[in-house]
C-alpha positions as CSV (number, residue, x, y, z in Angstrom):
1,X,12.0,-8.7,3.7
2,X,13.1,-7.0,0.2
3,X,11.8,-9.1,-2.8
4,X,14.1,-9.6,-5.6
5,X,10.6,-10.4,-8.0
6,X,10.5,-8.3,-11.4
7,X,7.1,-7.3,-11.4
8,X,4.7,-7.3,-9.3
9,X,3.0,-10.6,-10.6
10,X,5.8,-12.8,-9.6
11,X,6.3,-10.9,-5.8
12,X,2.7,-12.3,-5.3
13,X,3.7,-15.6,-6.3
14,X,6.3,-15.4,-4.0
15,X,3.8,-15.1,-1.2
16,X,2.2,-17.7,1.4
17,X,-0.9,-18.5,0.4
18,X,-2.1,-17.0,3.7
19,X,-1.4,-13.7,2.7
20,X,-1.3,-13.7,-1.6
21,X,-5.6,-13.5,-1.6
22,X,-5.1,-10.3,0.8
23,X,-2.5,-8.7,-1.4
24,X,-4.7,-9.6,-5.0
25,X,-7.5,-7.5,-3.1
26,X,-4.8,-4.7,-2.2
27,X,-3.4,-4.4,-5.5
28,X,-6.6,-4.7,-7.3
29,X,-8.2,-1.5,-5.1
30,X,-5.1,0.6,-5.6
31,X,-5.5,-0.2,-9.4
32,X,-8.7,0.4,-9.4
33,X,-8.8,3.5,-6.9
34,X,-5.9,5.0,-9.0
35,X,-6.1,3.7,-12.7
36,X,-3.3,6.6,-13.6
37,X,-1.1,5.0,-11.2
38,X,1.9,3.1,-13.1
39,X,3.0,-0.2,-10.9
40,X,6.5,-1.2,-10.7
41,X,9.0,-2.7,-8.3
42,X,10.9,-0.4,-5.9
43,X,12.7,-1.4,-3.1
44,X,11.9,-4.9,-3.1
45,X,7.8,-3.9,-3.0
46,X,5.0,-3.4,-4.7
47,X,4.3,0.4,-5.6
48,X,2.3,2.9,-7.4
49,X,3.6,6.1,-8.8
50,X,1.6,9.1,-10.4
51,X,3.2,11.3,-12.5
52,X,6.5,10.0,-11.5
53,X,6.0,10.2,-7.8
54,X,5.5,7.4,-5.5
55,X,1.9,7.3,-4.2
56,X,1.5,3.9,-2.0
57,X,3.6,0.7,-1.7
58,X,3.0,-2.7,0.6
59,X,5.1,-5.1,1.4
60,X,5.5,-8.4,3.3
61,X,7.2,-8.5,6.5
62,X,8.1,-10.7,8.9
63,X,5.3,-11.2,11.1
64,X,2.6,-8.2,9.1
65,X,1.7,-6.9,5.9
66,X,3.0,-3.0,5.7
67,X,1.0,-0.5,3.5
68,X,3.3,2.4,2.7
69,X,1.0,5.6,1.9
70,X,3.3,8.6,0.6
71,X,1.0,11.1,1.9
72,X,1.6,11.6,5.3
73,X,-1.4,13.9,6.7
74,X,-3.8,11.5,5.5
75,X,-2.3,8.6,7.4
76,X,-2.6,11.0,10.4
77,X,-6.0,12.1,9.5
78,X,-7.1,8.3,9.0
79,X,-5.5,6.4,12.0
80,X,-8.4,5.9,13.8
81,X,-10.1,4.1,11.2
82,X,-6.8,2.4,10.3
83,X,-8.0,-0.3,13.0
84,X,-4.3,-0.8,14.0
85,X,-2.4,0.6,16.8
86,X,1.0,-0.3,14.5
87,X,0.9,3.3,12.3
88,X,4.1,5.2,11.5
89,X,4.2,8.2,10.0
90,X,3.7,6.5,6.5
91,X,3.4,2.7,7.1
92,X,0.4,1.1,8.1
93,X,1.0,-2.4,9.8
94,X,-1.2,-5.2,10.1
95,X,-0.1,-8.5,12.0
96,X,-3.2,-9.9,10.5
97,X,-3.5,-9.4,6.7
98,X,-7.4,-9.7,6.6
99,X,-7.6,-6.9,8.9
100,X,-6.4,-4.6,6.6
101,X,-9.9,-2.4,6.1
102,X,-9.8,-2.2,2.3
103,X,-12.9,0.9,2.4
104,X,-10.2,3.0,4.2
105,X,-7.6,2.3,2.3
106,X,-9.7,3.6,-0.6
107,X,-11.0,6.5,0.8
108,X,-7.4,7.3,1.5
109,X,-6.3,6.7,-1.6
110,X,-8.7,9.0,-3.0
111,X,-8.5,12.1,-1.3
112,X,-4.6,11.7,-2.3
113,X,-5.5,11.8,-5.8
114,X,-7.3,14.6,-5.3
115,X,-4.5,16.7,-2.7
116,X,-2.1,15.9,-5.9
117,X,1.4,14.4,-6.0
118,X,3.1,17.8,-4.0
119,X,1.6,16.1,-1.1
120,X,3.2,12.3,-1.4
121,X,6.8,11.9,0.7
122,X,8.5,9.0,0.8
């Protein structure tokens, strides 16, 4: 479902209060994973954009949480740690939010920092 929030602050609010304490932790990892990272709004969703390009977004669905990670190969290269059998070829889904292994999600976000922005498609 696409947001209409302005910032990211108020598309939290937005959020049952099943799933806002999950999405804190997410947006507080990618911030801190990736303090270069500029947040915005884009499509209704959270996301995170290093020098002008669109690193990771997530975004509340009906019935899971979806973590959008631009760089393709390292979803691939991750998916067995993902814990989730729900992975496309850049979203990550999670019918239960708290499953969402944070650790990964870090690591991931790392070693994109590191592979550089000509490696991020969305």
């Amino acid at each position: 479902m696409q947001s209409k929030a302005k910032d990211v602050a108020e598309y939290l609010d937005e959020q049952s209060d099943e799933v806002r304490p999950v999405l804190k932790k997410l947006r507080a990892l990618v911030r801190k994973s990736v303090p270069a990272a500029q947040e915005s709004m884009r499509f209704g969703m959270p996301t995170y954009e290093v020098e002008g390009t669109s690193l990771c977004s997530f975004a509340v669905q009906k019935g899971y949480l979806a973590f959008y990670m631009c760089d393709t190969e390292l979803v691939a290269k991750f998916r067995a740690e993902l814990g989730t059998k729900d992975c496309g070829k850049s979203c990550i889904r999670y019918r239960k939010p708290d499953a969402i292994p944070l650790p990964v999600i870090a690591e991931m976000l790392a070693a994109a920092v590191k592979r550089g922005p000509e490696h991020w498609k969305m």
